[in-house]
Backbone atoms as SQL, in Angstrom:
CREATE TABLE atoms (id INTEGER PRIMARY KEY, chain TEXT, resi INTEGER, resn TEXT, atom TEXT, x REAL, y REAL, z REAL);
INSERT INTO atoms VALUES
  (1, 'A', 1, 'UNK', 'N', 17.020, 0.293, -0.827),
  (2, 'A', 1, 'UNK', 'CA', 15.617, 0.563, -1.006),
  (3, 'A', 1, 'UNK', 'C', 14.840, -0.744, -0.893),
  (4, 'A', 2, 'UNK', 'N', 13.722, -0.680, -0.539),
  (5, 'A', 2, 'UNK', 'CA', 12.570, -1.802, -0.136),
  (6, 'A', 2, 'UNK', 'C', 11.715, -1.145, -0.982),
  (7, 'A', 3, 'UNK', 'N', 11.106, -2.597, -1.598),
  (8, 'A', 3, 'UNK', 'CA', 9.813, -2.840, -2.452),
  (9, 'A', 3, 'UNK', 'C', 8.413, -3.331, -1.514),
  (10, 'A', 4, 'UNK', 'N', 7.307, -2.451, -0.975),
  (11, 'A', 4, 'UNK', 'CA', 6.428, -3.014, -0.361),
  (12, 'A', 4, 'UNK', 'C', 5.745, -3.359, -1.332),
  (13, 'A', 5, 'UNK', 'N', 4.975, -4.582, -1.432),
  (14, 'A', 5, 'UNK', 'CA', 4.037, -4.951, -2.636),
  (15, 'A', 5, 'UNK', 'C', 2.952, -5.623, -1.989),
  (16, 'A', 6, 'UNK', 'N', 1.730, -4.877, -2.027),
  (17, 'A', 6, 'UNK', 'CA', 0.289, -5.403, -1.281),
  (18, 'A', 6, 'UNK', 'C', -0.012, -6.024, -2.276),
  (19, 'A', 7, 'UNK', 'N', -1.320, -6.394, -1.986),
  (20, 'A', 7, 'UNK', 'CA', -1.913, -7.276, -2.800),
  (21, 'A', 7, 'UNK', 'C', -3.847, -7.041, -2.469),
  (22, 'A', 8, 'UNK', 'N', -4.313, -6.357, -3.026),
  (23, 'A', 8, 'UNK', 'CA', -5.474, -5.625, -2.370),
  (24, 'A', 8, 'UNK', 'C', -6.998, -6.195, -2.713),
  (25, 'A', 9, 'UNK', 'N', -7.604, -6.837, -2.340),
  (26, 'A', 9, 'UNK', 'CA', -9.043, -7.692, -3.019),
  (27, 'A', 9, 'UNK', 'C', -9.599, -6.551, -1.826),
  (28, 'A', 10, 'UNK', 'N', -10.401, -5.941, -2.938),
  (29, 'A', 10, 'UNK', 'CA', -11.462, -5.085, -2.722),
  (30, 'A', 10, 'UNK', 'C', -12.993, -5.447, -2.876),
  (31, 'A', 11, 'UNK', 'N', -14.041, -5.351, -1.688),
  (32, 'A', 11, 'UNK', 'CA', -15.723, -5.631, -1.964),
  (33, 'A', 11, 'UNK', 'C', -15.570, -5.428, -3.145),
  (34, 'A', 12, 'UNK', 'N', -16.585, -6.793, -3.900),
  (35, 'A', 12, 'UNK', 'CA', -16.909, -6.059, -5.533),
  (36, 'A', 12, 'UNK', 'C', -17.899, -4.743, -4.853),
  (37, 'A', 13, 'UNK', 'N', -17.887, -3.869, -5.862),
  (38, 'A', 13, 'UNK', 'CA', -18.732, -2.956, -6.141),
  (39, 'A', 13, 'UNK', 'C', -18.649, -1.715, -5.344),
  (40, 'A', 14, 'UNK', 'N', -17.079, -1.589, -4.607),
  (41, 'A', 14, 'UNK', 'CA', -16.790, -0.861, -3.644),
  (42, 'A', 14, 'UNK', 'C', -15.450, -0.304, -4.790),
  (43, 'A', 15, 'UNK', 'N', -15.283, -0.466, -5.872),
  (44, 'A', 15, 'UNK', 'CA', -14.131, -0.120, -6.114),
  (45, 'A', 15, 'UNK', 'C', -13.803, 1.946, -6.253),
  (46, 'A', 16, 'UNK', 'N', -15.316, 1.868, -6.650),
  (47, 'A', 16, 'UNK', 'CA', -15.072, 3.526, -6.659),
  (48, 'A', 16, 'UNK', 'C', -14.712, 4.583, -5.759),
  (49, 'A', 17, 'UNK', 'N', -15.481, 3.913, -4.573),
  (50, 'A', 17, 'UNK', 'CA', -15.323, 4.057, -3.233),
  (51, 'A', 17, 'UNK', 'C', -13.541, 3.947, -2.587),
  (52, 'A', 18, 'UNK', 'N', -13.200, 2.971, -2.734),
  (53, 'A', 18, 'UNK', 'CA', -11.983, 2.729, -2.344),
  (54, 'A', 18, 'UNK', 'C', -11.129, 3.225, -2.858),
  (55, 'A', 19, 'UNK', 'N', -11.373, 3.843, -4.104),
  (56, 'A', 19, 'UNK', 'CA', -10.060, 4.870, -4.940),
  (57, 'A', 19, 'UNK', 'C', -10.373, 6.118, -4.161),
  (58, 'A', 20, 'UNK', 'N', -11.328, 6.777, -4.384),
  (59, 'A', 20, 'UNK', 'CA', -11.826, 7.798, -3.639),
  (60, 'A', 20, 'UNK', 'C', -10.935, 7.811, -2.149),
  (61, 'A', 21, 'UNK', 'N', -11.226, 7.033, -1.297),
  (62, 'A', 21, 'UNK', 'CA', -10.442, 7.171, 0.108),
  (63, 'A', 21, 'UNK', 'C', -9.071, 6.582, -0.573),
  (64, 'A', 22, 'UNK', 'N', -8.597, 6.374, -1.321),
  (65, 'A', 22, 'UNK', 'CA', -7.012, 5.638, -1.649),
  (66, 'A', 22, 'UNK', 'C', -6.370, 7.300, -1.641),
  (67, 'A', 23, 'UNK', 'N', -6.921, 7.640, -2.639),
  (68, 'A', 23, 'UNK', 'CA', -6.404, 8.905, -2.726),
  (69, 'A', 23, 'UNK', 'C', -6.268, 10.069, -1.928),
  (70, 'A', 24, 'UNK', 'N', -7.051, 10.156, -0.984),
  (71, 'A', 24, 'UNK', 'CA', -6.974, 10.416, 0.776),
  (72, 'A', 24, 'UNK', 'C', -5.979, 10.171, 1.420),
  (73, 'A', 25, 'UNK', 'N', -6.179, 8.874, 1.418),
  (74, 'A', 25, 'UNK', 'CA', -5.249, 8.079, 1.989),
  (75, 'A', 25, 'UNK', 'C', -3.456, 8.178, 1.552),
  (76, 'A', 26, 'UNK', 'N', -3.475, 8.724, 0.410),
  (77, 'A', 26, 'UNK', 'CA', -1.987, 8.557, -0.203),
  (78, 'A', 26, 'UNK', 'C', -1.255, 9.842, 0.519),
  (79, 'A', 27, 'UNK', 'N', -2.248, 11.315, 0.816),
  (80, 'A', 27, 'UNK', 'CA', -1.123, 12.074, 1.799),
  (81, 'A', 27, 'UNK', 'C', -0.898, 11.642, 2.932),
  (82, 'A', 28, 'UNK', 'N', -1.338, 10.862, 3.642),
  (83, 'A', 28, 'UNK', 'CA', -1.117, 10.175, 4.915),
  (84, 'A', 28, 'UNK', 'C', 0.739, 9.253, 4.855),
  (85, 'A', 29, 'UNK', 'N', 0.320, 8.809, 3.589),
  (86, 'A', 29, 'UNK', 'CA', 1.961, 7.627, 3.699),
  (87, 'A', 29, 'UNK', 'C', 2.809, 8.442, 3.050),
  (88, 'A', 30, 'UNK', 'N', 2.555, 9.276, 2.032),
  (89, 'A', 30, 'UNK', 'CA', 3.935, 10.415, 1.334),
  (90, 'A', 30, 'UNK', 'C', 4.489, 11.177, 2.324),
  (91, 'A', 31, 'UNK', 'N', 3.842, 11.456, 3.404),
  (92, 'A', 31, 'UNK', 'CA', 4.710, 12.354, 4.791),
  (93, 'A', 31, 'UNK', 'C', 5.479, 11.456, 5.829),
  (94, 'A', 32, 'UNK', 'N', 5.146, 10.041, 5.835),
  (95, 'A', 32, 'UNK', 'CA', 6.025, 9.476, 5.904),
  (96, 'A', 32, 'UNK', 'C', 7.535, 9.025, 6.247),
  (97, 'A', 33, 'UNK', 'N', 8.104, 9.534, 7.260),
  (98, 'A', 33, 'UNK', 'CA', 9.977, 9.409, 7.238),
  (99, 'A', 33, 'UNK', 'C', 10.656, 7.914, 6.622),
  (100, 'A', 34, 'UNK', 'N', 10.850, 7.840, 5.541),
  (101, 'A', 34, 'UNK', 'CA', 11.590, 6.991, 5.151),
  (102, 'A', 34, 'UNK', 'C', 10.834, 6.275, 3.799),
  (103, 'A', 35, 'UNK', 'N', 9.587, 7.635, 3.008),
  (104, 'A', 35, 'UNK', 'CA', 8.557, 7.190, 2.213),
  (105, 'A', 35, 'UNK', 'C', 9.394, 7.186, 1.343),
  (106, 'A', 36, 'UNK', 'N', 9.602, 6.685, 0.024),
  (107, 'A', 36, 'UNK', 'CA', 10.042, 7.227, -1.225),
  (108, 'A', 36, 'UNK', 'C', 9.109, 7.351, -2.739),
  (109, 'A', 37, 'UNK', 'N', 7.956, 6.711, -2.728),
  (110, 'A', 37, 'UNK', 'CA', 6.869, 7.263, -3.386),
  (111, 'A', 37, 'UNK', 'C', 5.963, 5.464, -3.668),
  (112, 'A', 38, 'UNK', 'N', 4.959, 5.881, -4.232),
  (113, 'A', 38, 'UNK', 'CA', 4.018, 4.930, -4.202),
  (114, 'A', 38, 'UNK', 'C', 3.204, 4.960, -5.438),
  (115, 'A', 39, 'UNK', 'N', 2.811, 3.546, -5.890),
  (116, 'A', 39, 'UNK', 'CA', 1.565, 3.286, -6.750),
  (117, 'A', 39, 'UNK', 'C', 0.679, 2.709, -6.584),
  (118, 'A', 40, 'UNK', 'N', -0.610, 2.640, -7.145),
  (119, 'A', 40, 'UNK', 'CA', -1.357, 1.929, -7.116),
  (120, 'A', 40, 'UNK', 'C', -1.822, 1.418, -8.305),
  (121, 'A', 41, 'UNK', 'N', -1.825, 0.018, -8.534),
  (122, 'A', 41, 'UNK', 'CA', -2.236, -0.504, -9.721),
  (123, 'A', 41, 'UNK', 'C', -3.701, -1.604, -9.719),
  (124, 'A', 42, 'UNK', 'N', -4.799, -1.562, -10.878),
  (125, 'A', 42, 'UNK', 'CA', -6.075, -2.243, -10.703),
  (126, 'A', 42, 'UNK', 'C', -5.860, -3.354, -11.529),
  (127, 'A', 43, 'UNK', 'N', -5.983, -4.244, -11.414),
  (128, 'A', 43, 'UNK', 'CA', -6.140, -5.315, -12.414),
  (129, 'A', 43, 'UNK', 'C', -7.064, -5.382, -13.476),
  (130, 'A', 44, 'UNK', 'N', -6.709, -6.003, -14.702),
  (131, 'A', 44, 'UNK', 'CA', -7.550, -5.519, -15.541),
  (132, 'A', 44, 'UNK', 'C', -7.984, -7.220, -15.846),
  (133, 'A', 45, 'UNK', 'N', -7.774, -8.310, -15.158),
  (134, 'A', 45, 'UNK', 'CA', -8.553, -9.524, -15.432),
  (135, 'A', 45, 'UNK', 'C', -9.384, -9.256, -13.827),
  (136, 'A', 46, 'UNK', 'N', -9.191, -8.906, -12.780),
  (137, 'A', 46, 'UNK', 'CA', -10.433, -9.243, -11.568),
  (138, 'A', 46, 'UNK', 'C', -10.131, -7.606, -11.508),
  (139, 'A', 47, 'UNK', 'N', -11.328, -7.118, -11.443),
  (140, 'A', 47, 'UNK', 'CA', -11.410, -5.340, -11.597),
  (141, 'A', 47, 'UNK', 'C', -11.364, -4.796, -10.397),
  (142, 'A', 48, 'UNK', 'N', -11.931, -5.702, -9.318),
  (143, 'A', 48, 'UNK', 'CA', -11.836, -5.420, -7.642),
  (144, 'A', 48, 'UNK', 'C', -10.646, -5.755, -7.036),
  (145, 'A', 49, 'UNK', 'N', -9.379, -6.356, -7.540),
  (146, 'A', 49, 'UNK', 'CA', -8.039, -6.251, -6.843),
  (147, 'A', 49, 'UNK', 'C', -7.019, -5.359, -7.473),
  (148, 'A', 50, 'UNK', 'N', -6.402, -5.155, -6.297),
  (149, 'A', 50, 'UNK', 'CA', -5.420, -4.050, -6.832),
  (150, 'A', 50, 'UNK', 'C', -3.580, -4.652, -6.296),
  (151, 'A', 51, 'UNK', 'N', -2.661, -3.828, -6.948),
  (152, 'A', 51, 'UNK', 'CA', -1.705, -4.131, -6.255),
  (153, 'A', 51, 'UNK', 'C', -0.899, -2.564, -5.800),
  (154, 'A', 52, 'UNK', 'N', -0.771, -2.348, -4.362),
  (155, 'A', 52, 'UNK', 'CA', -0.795, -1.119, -4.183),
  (156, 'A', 52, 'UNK', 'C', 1.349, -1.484, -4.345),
  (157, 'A', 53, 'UNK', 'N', 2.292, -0.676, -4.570),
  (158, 'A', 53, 'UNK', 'CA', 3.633, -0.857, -4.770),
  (159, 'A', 53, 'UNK', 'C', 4.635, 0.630, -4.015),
  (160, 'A', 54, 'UNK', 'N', 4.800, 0.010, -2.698),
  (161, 'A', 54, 'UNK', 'CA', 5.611, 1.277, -2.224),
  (162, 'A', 54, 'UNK', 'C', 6.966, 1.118, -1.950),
  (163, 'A', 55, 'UNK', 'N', 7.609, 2.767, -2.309),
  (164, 'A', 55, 'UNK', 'CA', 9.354, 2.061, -1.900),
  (165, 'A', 55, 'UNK', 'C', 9.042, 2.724, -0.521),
  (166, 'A', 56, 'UNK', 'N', 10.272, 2.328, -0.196),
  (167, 'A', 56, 'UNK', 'CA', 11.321, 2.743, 1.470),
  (168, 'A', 56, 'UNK', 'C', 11.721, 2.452, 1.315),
  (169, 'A', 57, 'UNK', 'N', 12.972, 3.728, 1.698),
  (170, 'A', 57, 'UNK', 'CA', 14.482, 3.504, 2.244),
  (171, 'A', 57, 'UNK', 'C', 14.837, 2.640, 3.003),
  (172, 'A', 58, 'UNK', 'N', 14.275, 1.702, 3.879),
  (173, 'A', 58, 'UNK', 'CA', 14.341, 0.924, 5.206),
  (174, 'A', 58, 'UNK', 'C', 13.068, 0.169, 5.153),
  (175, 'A', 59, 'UNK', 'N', 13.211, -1.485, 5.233),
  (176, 'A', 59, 'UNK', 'CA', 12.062, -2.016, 6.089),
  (177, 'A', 59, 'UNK', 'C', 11.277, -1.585, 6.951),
  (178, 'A', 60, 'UNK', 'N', 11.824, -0.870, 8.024),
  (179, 'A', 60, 'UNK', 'CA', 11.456, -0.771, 9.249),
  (180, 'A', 60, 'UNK', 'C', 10.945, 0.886, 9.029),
  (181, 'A', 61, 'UNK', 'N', 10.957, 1.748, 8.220),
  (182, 'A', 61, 'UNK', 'CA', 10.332, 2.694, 7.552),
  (183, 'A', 61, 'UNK', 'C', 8.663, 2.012, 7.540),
  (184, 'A', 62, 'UNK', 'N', 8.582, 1.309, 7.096),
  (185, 'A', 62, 'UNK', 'CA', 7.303, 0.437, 6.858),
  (186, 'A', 62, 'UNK', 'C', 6.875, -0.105, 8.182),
  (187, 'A', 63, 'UNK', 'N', 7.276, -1.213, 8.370),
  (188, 'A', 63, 'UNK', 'CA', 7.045, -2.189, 9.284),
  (189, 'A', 63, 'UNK', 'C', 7.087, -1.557, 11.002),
  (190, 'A', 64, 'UNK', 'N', 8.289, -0.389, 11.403),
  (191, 'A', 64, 'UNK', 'CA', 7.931, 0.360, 12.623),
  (192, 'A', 64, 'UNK', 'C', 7.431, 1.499, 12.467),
  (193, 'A', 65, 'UNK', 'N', 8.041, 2.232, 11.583),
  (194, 'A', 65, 'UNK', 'CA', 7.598, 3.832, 11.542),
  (195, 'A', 65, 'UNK', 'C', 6.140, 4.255, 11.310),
  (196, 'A', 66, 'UNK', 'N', 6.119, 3.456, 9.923),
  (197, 'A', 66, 'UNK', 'CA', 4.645, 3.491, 9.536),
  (198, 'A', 66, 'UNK', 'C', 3.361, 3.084, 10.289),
  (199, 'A', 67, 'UNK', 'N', 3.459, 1.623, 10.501),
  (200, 'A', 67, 'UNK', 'CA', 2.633, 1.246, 10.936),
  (201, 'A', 67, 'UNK', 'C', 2.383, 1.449, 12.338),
  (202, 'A', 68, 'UNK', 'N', 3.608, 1.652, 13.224),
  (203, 'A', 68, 'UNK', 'CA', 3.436, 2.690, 14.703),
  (204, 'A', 68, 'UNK', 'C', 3.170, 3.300, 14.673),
  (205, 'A', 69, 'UNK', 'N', 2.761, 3.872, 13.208),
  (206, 'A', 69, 'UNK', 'CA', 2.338, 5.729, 13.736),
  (207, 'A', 69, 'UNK', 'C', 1.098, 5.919, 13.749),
  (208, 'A', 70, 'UNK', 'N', 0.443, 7.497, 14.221),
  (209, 'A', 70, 'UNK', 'CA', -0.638, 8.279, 14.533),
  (210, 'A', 70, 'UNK', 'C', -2.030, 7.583, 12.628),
  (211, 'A', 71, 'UNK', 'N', -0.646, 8.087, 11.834),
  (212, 'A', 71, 'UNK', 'CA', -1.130, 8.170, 10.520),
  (213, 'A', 71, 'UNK', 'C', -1.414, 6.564, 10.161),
  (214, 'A', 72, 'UNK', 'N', -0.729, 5.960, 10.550),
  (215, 'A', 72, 'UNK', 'CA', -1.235, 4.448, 10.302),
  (216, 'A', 72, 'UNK', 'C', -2.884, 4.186, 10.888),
  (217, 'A', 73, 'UNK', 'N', -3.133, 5.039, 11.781),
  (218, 'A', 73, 'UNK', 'CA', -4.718, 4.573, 12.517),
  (219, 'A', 73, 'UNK', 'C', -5.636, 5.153, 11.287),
  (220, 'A', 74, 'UNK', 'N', -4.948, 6.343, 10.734),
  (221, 'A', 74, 'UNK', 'CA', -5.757, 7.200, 9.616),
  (222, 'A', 74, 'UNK', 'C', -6.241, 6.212, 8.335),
  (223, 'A', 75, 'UNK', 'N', -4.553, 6.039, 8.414),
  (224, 'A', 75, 'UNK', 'CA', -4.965, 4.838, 7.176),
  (225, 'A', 75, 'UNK', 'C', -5.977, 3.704, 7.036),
  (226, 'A', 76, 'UNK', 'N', -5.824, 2.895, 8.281),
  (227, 'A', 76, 'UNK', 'CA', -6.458, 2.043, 8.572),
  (228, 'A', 76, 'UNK', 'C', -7.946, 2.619, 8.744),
  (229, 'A', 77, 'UNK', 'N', -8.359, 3.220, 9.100),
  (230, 'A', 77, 'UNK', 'CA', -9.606, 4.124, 9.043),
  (231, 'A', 77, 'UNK', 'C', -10.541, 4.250, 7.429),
  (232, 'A', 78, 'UNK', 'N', -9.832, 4.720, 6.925),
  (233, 'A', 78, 'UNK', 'CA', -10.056, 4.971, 6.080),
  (234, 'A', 78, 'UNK', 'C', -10.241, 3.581, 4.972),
  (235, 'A', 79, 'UNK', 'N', -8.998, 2.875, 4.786),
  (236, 'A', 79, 'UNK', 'CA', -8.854, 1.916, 4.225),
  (237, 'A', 79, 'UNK', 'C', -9.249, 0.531, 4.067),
  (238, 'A', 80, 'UNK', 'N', -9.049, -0.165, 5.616),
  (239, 'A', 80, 'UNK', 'CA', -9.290, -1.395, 5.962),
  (240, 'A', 80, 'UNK', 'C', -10.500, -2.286, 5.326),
  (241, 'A', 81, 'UNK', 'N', -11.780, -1.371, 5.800),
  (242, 'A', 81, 'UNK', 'CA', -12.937, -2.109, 5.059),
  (243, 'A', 81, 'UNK', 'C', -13.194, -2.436, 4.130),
  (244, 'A', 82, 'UNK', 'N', -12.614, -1.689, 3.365),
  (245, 'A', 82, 'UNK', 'CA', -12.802, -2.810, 1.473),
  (246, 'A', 82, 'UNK', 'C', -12.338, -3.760, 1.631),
  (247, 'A', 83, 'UNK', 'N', -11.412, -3.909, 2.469),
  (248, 'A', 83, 'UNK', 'CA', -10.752, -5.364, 1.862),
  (249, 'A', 83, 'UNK', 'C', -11.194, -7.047, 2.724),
  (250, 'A', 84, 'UNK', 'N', -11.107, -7.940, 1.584),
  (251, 'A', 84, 'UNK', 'CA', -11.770, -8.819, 1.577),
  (252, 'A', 84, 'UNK', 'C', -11.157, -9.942, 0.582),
  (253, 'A', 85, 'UNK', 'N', -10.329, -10.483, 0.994),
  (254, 'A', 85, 'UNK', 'CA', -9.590, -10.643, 2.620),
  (255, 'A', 85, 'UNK', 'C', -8.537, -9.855, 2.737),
  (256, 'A', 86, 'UNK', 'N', -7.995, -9.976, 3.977),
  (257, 'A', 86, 'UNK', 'CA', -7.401, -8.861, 4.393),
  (258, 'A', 86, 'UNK', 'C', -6.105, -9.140, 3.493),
  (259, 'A', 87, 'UNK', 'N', -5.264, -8.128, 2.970),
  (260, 'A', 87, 'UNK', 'CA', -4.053, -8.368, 1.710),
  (261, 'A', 87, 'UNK', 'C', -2.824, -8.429, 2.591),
  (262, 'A', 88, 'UNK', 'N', -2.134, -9.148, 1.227),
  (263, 'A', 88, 'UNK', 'CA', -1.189, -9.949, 1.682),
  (264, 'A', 88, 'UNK', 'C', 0.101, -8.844, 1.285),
  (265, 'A', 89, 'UNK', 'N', 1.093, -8.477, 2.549),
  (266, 'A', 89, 'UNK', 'CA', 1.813, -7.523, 1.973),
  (267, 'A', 89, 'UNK', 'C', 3.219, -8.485, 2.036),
  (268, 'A', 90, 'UNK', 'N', 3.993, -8.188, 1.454),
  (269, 'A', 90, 'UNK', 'CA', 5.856, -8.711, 1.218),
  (270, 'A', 90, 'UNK', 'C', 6.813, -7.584, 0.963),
  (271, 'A', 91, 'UNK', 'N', 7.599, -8.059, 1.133),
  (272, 'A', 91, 'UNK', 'CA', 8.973, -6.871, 1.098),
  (273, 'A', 91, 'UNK', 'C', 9.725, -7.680, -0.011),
  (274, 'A', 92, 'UNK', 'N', 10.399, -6.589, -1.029),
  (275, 'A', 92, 'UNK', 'CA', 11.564, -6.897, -2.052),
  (276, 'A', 92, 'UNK', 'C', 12.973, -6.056, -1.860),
  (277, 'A', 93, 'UNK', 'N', 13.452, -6.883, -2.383),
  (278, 'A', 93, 'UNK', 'CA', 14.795, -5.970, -2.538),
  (279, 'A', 93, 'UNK', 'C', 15.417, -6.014, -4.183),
  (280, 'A', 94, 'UNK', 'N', 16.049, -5.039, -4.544),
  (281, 'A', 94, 'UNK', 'CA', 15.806, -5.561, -6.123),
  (282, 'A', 94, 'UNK', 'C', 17.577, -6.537, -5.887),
  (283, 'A', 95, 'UNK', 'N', 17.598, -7.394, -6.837),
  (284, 'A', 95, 'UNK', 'CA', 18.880, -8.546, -7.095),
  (285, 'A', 95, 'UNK', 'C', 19.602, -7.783, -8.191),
  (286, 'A', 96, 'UNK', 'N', 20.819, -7.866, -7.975),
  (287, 'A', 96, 'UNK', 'CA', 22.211, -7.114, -8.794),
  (288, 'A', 96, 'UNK', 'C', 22.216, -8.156, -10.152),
  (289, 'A', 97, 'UNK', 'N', 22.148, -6.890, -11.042),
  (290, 'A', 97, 'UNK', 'CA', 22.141, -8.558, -12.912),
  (291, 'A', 97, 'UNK', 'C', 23.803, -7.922, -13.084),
  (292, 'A', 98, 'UNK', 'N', 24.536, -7.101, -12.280),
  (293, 'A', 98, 'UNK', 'CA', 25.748, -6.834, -12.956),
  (294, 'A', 98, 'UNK', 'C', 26.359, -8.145, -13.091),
  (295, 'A', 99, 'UNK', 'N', 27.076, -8.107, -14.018),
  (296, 'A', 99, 'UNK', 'CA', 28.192, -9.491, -13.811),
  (297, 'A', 99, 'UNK', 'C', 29.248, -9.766, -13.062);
């Protein structure tokens, strides 16, 4: 499993707005081949960034599937303009604590 972890600076004063289409926006990536579910979290010291947190089964779930697809233009449609500057996304993998 892959950890996508955005990093989302939203227009001040757009935040209501941007939940509004987030939530739009969230059946677009749950249909997804290779989605495994998603959050979105707001910060509670800067109220206009968020950190959006998605799994996949596969990098490339993300990085080809997703973002090649039809639904990625949706997203981007919908999404893109709040942000300011454009967010910074990374991939995780979680590290083994067995001994």
């Amino acid at each position: 499993m892959i950890l996508e972890v955005a990093t989302l600076d939203v227009r001040a004063g757009q935040e209501d707005a941007f939940e509004a289409a987030f939530r739009q926006a969230s059946g677009i990536i749950s249909g997804m081949p290779g989605y495994l579910s998603h959050q979105l979290q707001r910060c509670l010291e800067k109220p206009n960034r968020y950190v959006l947190l998605v799994n996949w089964q596969a990098l490339e779930d993300h990085t080809v599937g997703f973002r090649g697809s039809p639904g990625y233009q949706q997203w981007k449609a919908l999404l893109h303009h709040f942000y300011d500057p454009f967010p910074t996304v990374e991939h995780y993998t979680a590290v083994s604590l067995a001994a």
